[in-house]
Structure formats: C-alpha cells, structure tokens
N, C-alpha and C positions, 0 to 999 in steps of 0.2 A: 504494500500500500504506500502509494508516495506521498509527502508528507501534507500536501494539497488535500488531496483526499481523507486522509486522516482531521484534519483541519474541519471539513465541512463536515464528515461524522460527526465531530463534535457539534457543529455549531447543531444541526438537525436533532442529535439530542439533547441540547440544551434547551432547543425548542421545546420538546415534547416535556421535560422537564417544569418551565417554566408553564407551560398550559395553553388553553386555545384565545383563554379571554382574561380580561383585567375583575378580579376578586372586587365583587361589589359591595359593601356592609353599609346598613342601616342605622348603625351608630360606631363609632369606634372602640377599636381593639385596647387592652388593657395595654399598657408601655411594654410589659413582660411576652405578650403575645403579637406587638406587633414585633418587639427586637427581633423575634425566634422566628417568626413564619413570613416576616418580609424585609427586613432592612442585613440579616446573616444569609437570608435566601436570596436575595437582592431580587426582589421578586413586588411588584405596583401594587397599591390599593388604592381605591377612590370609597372614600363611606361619606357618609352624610352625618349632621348632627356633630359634627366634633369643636365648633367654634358657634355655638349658638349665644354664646355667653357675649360678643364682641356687639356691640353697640354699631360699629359700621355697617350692618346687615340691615338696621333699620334706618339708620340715617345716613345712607351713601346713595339710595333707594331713587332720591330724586337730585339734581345737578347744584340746588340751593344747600345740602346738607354738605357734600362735597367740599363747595367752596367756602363754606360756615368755619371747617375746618380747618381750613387753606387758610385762614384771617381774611377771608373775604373774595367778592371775584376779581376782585385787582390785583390778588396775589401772582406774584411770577413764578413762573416754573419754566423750566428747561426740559424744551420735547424736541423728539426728534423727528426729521423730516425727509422723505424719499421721494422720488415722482412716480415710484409703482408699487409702493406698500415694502418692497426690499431691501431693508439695512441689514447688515453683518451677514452677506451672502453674496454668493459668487455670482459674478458676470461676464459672458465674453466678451473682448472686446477683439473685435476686427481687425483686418490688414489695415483700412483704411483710419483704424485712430477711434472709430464710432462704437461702441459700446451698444449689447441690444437689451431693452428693456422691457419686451414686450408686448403682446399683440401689435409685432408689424414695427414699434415705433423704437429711436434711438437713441442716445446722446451722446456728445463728444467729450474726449477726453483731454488732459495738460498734463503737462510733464511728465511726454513720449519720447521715447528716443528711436531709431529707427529698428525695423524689425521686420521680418521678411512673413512671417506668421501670423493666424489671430491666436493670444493667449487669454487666460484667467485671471478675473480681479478678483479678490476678496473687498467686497466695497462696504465702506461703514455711514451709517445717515448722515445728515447734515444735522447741525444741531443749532435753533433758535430757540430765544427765550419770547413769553406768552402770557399773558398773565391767563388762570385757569377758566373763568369766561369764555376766553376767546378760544381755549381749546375745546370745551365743547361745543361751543358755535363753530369750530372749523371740523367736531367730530359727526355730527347730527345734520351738515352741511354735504358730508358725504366727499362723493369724485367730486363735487362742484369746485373746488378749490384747485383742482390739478395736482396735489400733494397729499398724502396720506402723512398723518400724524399719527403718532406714538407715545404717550410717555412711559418709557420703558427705561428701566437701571437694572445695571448687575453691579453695584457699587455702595450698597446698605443705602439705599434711598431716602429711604423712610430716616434714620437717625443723621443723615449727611447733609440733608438737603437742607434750608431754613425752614422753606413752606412748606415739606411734606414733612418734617419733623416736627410742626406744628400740629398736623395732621397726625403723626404718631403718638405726639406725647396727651390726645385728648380719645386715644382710643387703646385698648387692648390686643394687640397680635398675639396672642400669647394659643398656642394648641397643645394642649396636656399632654396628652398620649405620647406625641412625640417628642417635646420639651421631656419629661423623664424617661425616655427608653434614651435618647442620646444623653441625658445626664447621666446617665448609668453607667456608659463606659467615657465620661469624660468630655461630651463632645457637643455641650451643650452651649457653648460662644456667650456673648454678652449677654446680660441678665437672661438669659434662657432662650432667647428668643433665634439662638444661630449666630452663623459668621458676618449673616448679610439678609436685613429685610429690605424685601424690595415693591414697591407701590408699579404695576401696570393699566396704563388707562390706554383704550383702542377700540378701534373698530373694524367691520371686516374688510377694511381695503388696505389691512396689514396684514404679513404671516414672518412666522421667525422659520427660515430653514433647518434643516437635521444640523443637529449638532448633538455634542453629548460635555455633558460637565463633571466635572469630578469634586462632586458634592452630593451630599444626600438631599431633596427638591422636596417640598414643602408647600405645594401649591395650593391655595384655597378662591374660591372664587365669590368676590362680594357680589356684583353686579354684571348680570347676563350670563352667556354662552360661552366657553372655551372648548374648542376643539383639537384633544393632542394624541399625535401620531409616535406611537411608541414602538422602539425597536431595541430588542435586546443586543448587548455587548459583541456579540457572536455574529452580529446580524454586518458585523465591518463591512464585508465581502463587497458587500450590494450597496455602499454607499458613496461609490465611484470617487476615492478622495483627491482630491489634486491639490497640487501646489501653487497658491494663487499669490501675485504679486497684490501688494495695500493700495488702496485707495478710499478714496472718500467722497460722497455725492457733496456739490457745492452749487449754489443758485444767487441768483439777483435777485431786485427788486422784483424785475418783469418774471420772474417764477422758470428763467429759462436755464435749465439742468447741466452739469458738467461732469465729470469725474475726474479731480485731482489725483495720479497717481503716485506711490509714494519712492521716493528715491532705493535703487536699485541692492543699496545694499543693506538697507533694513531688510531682519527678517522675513521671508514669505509663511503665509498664512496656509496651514494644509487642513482643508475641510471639505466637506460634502458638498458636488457638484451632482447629486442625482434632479436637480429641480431644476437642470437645464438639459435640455433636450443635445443628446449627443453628438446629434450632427450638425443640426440648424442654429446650436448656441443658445435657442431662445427658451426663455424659462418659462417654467410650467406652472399655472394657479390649479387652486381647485382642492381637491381631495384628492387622498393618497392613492388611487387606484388610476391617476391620470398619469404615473408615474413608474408602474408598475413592469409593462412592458417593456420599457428601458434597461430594466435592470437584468442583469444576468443570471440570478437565482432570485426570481420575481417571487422570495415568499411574503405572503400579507403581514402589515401591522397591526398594531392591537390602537384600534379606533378606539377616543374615550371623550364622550361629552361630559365636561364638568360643568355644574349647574349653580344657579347662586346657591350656600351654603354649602357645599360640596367641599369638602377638601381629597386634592389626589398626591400620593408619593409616590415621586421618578426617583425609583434607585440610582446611585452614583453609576455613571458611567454608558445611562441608557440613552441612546440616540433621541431625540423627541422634536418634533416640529409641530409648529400651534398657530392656531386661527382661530379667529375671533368670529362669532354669530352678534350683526350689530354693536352697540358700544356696550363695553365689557371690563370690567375692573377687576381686578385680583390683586392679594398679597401672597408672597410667598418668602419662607427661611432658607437660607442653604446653613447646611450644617458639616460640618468636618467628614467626610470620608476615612474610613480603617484603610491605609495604604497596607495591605498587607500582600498574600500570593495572587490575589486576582489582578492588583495592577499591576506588579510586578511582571506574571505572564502576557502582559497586554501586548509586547513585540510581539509575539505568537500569532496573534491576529491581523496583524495589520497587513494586509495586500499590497502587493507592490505597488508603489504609486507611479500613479503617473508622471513621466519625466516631464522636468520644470518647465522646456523649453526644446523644441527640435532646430530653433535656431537661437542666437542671444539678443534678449529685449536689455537692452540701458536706456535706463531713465536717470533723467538728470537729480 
C-alpha cells in the first residue's frame, strides 16, 4: 500500500469514525461530558439552550438595542469592506494584472511586477471606520451599496475595541459548559471567557472561505441565521491548498475596487483555493454542493444551521466556511488548543501543494 493510499484509508475512517451528521442537543452537555465525547474526540456539537442567561438575546433582537450598547448610533466601529462579500480569501489574478471577482466582473491590481502567468492572491478586506447606524443602514441596504460589509475580528473584539467593549462590559459572554470543561485542563484565557471574544455583524452578501484555526471555536448565534460548512482534519486532501501571494482590497470615494498586492518577499499565505473554480479562476457562491464537483475526493460536509440561541463547537483544527441567512450577529470564544500528537502528525496530511509559481511574479 503506498503511502497515498494508506493516507486516505485513514482519512475514510476517520470519516466513519466521526459520523454522518453534527450531534444535535436540546440543552447542553455537563463540562465532564462535553471534555470526553467532543473536544478529546474532536468531534462538533450545536445544542440549544446553553447561553439563555445573556441578556443580548433579548436586546440585540432589534438594531436600537444594539447600538444602546454601542453608546449610541454615533458610535464608531471599524468594519470591513469587499466589493463581492470576499475578505481573507483567495483570488486569481490574470496575465493581464485584473483580478476576477465574480459573476463575469473584475478589478485591477498595484504593485505588479511582471509575470508571464495568472497566479493567486490571498486578498484581505478593506477596512473603514462607520459609526454602527450606518452599518446597519448599509447592512439592511443590501447589494445596493456595491460593497458588502462585515464587522468581523479575530483579535478579542469585544475587550479590544472601545465600542464593542462597551458593548461587552454591559453584557455576559460567558457559556458554562465550556468555560469549565476548558478550565479543567487549564485552558480557560481571560476571566473564563477564552483567548479571544469576538462580536460578528453581516449579512448574506458575505461568506468567510474554508479555513481551519487552531483553537477550540465557541460559536453562538444572537441574531439570525449562520450557515457552517464543516470539514474534518483528514478532509486536507480536497481543499486544493495553494500558495497565494498578500494583498488587500483598496477603494475611493467613487467605491471603484483595487487590489494592493503585497511586496514579494513577505511571507505567502497557503490556504484553500476550493471556492474558485479551477480553471476559469472565478469563484464560487452559494452552498457547499456548488463546489463539490471540483474537488477530487468530492466527499460531503456536515451542513449546520445555527439559529439564534444556538451555540455550535468547531473542534480545533476543522476546516469551516460560513454564510450568513440575512443580517446575522454572533459571539464566539477561541480557547487554547492541546498541541499534542494530533498537531504534531498534521505534516502527515498535508498534500503536496501547489507550486508557488511556474514562472516568477516580483512585486515591488
């Protein structure tokens, strides 16, 4: 058996291992029983009922309670901004310099150097400040704005930010269950609450592409719909990873798109290029089954609608990509990861990647 093959037995049963669908519970697990049967199994649940206690539930409910929060709708916050819902996701960018963004349409790129090929960008939002008002006037506003806003952190939000830490300190993030199953072995971060609380406000004309973090994911959903596409560790194979050079979506006044790319000898970004179509470059909306034929061992993900009051755990290390049904608010913790043999084996997994470049891009 060569070691390829050996490789995907595994993955197949770890499939079968972890099961066909995501464990649904009606209230949550005791700290002791979720440690054991899902965060040492590394294995999802979504229950219900586990943060009824948080006062956000009822007063996040309408856009006035929100921004009460916020110190008012004058408050600013820093959101971010794409022209096709795609921050911290890969884009190709053409022979010609142009960049495709999506049904049909393009934008051009700066600080290009010459290059004989089209390659990969790892491209990150644009980021304006808003006071929170106006973000739900430009969220509720829809495509009408030509931009899709986000306000989305992976940088402890909630305690970082002025506004939304105003917004924290007059509410409770706090989820039992998991606050003492990670205080158990240590791994419980600032007052209990994780490494890093983070505030998401959107809508559906944003999606975050596969990625996987190496934290244990804490998701709960105040207000609306989230839609997440989960895929186990094992599942690398099929996530077509490439080595994408940095850039950054930049706009004007008049709302006309760019991508700054980032100088040649920073770091490249190596992440999941399955949400663009492998020939045409152009990427793919929708749900996960628009995506499926692309892929080389097209096995399904475990679909999970989380609902308001909902809370779901993405084990460390699971692939996940999420969309939003209308405008949609969530808090979630990351909490410390056991580095122990499971990341350790992770070279194991990882597929040969695709090479950086069949010819050489310099960028200035």
């Amino acid at each position: 058996m060569s070691t390829l093959d050996a490789l995907e037995r595994c993955a197949r049963e770890t499939r079968e291992y972890v099961g066909a669908r995501v464990t649904r519970a009606t209230s949550p697990p005791s700290a002791l029983a979720f440690a054991m049967a899902h965060i040492a199994a590394n294995v999802p649940l979504l229950t219900a009922n586990a943060t009824t206690h948080w006062r956000a539930h009822d007063a996040w409910r309408a856009n006035e309670g929100v921004m009460e929060d916020f110190g008012g709708p004058d408050a600013v916050v820093e959101v971010n901004a794409t022209p096709n819902g795609r921050g911290d996701a890969v884009h190709r960018v053409e022979k010609d310099g142009w960049a495709r963004l999506g049904t049909g349409t393009r934008c051009e790129t700066t600080g290009r150097g010459e290059t004989r090929d089209a390659f990969d960008a790892f491209v990150e939002p644009a980021k304006r400040e808003m006071t929170i008002k106006e973000l739900f006037e430009s969220l509720e506003d829809g495509a009408g704005t030509g931009t899709a806003w986000y306000l989305s952190g992976q940088n402890d939000n909630l305690r970082s930010s002025e506004a939304l830490a105003r917004a924290g300190a007059r509410n409770d993030f706090d989820v039992p269950f998991a606050r003492e199953a990670f205080a158990s072995v240590g791994k419980a971060g600032r007052d209990g609450l994780g490494e890093a609380v983070n505030l998401w406000i959107g809508n559906d004309a944003s999606q975050t592409s596969y990625h996987q973090d190496f934290y244990e994911n804490i998701y709960t959903v105040v207000r609306g719909t989230k839609v997440f596409s989960l895929r186990p560790p094992c599942d690398v194979f099929d996530m077509r990873a490439t080595e994408a050079v940095r850039g950054v979506f930049e706009t004007d006044d008049a709302l006309s798109w760019r991508i700054k790319l980032r100088p040649s000898f920073e770091p490249r970004v190596v992440w999941s290029a399955v949400d663009l179509d492998p020939v045409t470059g152009e990427p793919i909306f929708g749900d996960d089954d628009a995506l499926r034929y692309r892929r080389p061992r097209p096995e399904p993900c475990f679909d999970v609608e989380v609902r308001a009051g909902e809370t779901l755990y993405i084990p460390a290390m699971w692939f996940h990509r999420v969309r939003q049904k209308g405008i949609a608010i969530a808090v979630n913790s990351w909490f410390d990861m056991h580095f122990g043999d499971r990341y350790a084996t992770r070279p194991l997994w990882e597929p040969s990647r695709r090479s950086m470049s069949s010819s050489s891009v310099t960028l200035a």
